[in-house]
C-alpha angles and dihedrals in degrees: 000000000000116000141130093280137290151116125250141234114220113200123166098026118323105152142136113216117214105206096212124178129177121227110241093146112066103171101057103121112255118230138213117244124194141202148181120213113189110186104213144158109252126185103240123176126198124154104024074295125119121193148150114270135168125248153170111245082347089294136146114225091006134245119303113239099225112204149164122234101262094023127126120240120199111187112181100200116199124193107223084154130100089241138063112262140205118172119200131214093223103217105006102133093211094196110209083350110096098142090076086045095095107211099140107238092010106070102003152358118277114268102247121224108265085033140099140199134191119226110201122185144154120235105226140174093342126095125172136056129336141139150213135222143165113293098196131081106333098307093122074088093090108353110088149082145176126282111206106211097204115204111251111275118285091010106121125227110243085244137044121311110254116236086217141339150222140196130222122195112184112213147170134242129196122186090226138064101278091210092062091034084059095040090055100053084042086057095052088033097242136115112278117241124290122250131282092225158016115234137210104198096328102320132098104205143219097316097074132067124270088005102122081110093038101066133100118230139189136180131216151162105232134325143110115161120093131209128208105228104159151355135211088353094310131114125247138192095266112243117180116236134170099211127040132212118206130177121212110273089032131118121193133189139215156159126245115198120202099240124118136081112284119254131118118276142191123244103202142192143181150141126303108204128167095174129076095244117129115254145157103277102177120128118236118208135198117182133237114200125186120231110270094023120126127235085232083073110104116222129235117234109232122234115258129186121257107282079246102057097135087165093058096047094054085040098053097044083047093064085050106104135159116250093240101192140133093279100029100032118166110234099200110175112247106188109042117211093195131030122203131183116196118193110201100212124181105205133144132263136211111275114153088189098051130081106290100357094280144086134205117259134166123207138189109236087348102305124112110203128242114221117224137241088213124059102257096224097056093048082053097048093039102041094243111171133214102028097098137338130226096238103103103140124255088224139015109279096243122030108228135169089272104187097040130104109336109272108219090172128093098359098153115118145208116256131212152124091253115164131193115234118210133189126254111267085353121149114248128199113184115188102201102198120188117222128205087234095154088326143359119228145167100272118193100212119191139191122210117212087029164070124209137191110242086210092167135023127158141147127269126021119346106248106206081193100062112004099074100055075060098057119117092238084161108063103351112172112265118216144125099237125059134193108216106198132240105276094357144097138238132207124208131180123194133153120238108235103130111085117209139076111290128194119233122184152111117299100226111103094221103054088045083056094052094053100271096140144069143173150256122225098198106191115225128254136245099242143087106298096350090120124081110259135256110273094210107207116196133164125278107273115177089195100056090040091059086063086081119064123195127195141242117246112229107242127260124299133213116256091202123099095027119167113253125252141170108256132018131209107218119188121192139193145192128220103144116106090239132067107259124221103213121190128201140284149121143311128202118195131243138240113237098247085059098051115121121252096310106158127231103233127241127214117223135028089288102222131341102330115235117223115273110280092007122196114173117233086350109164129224096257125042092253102208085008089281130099121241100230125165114297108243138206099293095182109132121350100266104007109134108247122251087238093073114045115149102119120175145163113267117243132207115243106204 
């Protein structure tokens, strides 16, 4: 989701489900499975309100990637759209493999309209939810979708088996074109106007106007707790809730038992803020009706927190804890090798044409970052030089009170492409404090090519002396994306042993925008595959692309009249640029042929394998700031090209 900044409150039912499975079974045969992305405009219409938006295969959220753990996945993307597009496997650790990663200008060169690129991973060592979305300009707004890691074949979940599943992606909707929406408050150097609307998969629900078509519906027998089973793909020691907090750029899953009296009932989301900064508010809904219900029925609204609950919110991330058995163990890092202390600082830059001569920026120890007009990782792999340096600081250049009284003064920062270099298999601890530099305020940071232990978090000032006797180094949560809170800290631990050049920033699009990210160069090792692989580049050959075949996804089903059984699977994800508060409900299971996108599964390579990320006859530099990737079929917006033509039914893999 793309949104201000927040966190959100899910009640009803707003989950994402990580279907997260552990590989006990090693010797199950992977499979190939194989997709085809088209990037397209699609006509969509919310809030009495039609516009353009763009889309993958003309569909709002996306398609959901369905995979086993150790499984490939080959994804051909093709740009039908008027923009240059990237897509990112949030989550995905990729390891060695950063050209399928997606950042534009990070891991790779924008794929140009008229263009594709295939995007070819293993799946290794994760099972459970996660998800994918656009990582260029704001289009995360609508492009995105969910990816279901499965658990290898005959290897058992650590909690009870669900009868069905479904998954829950929270979203935001403007009713302008967010692009120019974005352009105008860029031009007056403020931040452009919040959305219209909360989404549930896409739809806003009855609380808004013209949305009795707009509202997603599910129908059950009986159920209402939930169960936290799992985060970011990880498992967790379950806990039951009735309300869920989520950060943008997290996924959560839980089990829903049928067991509670039939009626018709709201799911509801909405922000959680504990800061006075403006945001959308407004509370999104999905209904859960209970077979034999009618439609006359009218539903009860569940009871959320304030949208300022910050005790709940500490309270709730303070239950979240790894697993941490034989066959999930949580390998925290005990000795670190590098210590790092980020400060997250919102300041102003220079800007003659906006409104006062200044914008809005945001820097990490006062630095907003540059982006470049070469991918970094292939500056990195292929020595190019002057297109960033390794000197980003281990720490902020002066120590301040920085959650005291809000500093107005001196808020222009330094600018640069300035990378952190980190050695091969090393232990990392990161402290992410949050300063009252014009304001404080809750940040989701992620890391790409990584998890990472938040073995500490706690309000004020980080103190090096006491807070870390106080760190969880037994069964930490394990996940890519933190919350760090308003006026807090977080600690995270992690070990480098995966080479190649890794985003890290804020997962609101807009203070990403504004410079509040960086990067990782992690050197490769000595060893046997501890270096990032070759990117083979080759030029476009029609002949040799038609050797992989992708195939079609089914369309979209309707949730609704669904058979009854015991126990659900939700999984549920954040987009929105704000944390989400969810409450409890119900889940009903699905048939197989109703089962979204999972793919059947394919043994073999499947054809002649690309090299991983492959772009065909990309530069090393990102000329026009586009790459110059192979021209594809451009018969038709949307159509699904002749070159890849394995269509086939979806299964379900349970």
């Amino acid at each position: 989701m793309v949104s201000h900044g927040c966190s959100s409150f899910i009640s009803g039912g707003l989950f994402l489900f990580l279907f997260g499975f552990v590989s006990l079974v090693l010797h199950a045969q992977a499979a190939t499975k194989k997709y085809q992305f088209d990037v397209q405009v699609t006509n969509v219409s919310r809030l009495c309100h039609a516009k353009p938006i763009v889309t993958v295969n003309g569909r709002f959220p996306g398609p959901t990637i369905y995979a086993r753990e150790g499984d490939r996945v080959v994804i051909n993307v093709s740009n039908h759209a008027q923009y240059n597009m990237s897509i990112h496997w949030h989550g995905l650790k990729q390891y060695a493999n950063g050209w399928a990663d997606g950042p534009a200008y990070i891991t790779q060169c924008p794929i140009q309209t008229g263009s594709s690129y295939v995007y070819d991973f293993n799946v290794t060592g994760q099972r459970g939810t996660l998800w994918w979305h656009a990582h260029i300009l704001w289009l995360r707004a609508t492009v995105y979708g969910a990816i279901v890691i499965l658990p290898q074949q005959g290897t058992p979940y650590p909690f009870p088996k669900p009868d069905g599943e479904q998954v829950l992606v929270f979203g935001e909707w403007w009713h302008g074109d967010v692009e120019d929406i974005v352009k105008q408050g860029n031009a007056m150097g403020l931040p452009p106007n919040m959305s219209d609307a909360h989404t549930i998969n896409g739809k806003p629900g009855p609380l808004f106007p013209c949305s009795e078509k707009h509202t997603f519906a599910m129908e059950v027998e009986q159920g209402h707790n939930m169960t936290v089973v799992e985060i970011d793909a990880v498992y967790t020691k379950p806990f039951t809730t009735a309300v869920i907090l989520i950060a943008p750029g997290q996924t959560t899953n839980v089990l829903v038992y049928a067991n509670s009296a039939p009626g018709r009932y709201f799911m509801a989301v909405r922000p959680f803020q504990d800061v006075p900064i403006p945001v959308d508010n407004k509370t999104a809904t999905a209904i859960l009706q209970y077979k034999g219900i009618p439609n006359t029925v009218l539903p009860s609204l569940p009871q959320l927190p304030l949208p300022n609950d910050t005790a709940f919110a500490l309270t709730y991330n303070e239950k979240l804890r790894s697993l941490n058995t034989r066959n999930f163990p949580a390998n925290v890092p005990l000795k670190v090798d590098r210590n790092l202390f980020v400060t997250i600082g919102l300041g102003k830059s220079v800007c003659p044409t906006c409104v006062n001569g200044t914008r809005l920026s945001a820097s990490l120890n006062n630095i907003t970052f540059v982006m470049p007009q070469t991918g970094l990782l292939q500056a990195h792999y292929s020595k190019i030089k002057g297109v960033f340096t390794s000197d980003f600081p281990d720490k902020p250049p002066k120590a301040f009170n920085y959650t005291g009284a809000p500093l107005t003064a001196n808020l222009f920062t330094s600018h640069g492409t300035r990378l952190s270099k980190i050695a091969f298999n090393s232990t990392v601890e990161l402290v992410i404090q949050d300063t009252n530099l014009l304001s404080v305020e809750s940040h989701p940071f992620h890391l790409h090519g990584y998890n990472f232990f938040v073995v500490g978090t706690g309000t004020g000032n980080f103190d090096p002396a006491k807070d870390p006797a106080k760190y969880n180094l037994v069964d930490p949560p394990e996940r890519n994306t933190v919350g760090v809170p308003t006026g807090g800290w977080s600690a995270i631990r992690f070990r480098a042993d995966n080479p190649g050049v890794w985003f890290f920033h804020c997962h609101l699009e807009l203070h990403t925008g504004w410079g509040l990210k960086t990067a990782f160069v992690v050197e490769d090792g000595t060893g046997k595959d501890q270096a990032v692989r070759r990117n083979s580049l080759f030029p476009a050959d029609e002949n040799r692309i038609k050797a992989y075949k992708f195939r079609r996804l089914a369309p979209a089903v309707s949730p609704t009249s669904l058979p009854h059984r015991r126990v659900q699977l939700l999984s549920f994800t954040a987009t929105s640029s704000i944390p989400i508060i969810f409450q409890h409900w119900n889940w009903p299971s699905q048939q197989d042929e109703q089962m979204a996108e999972v793919a059947r599964g394919h043994g073999g390579d499947g054809g002649d394998r690309p090299p991983h990320g492959v772009a065909r006859g990309v530069p090393s530099g990102c000329q026009s700031s586009q790459a110059k990737n192979v021209n594809v079929n451009k018969r038709g917006k949307g159509r699904n090209l002749n070159l890849y033509d394995e269509y086939e039914n979806d299964k379900h893999l349970f």
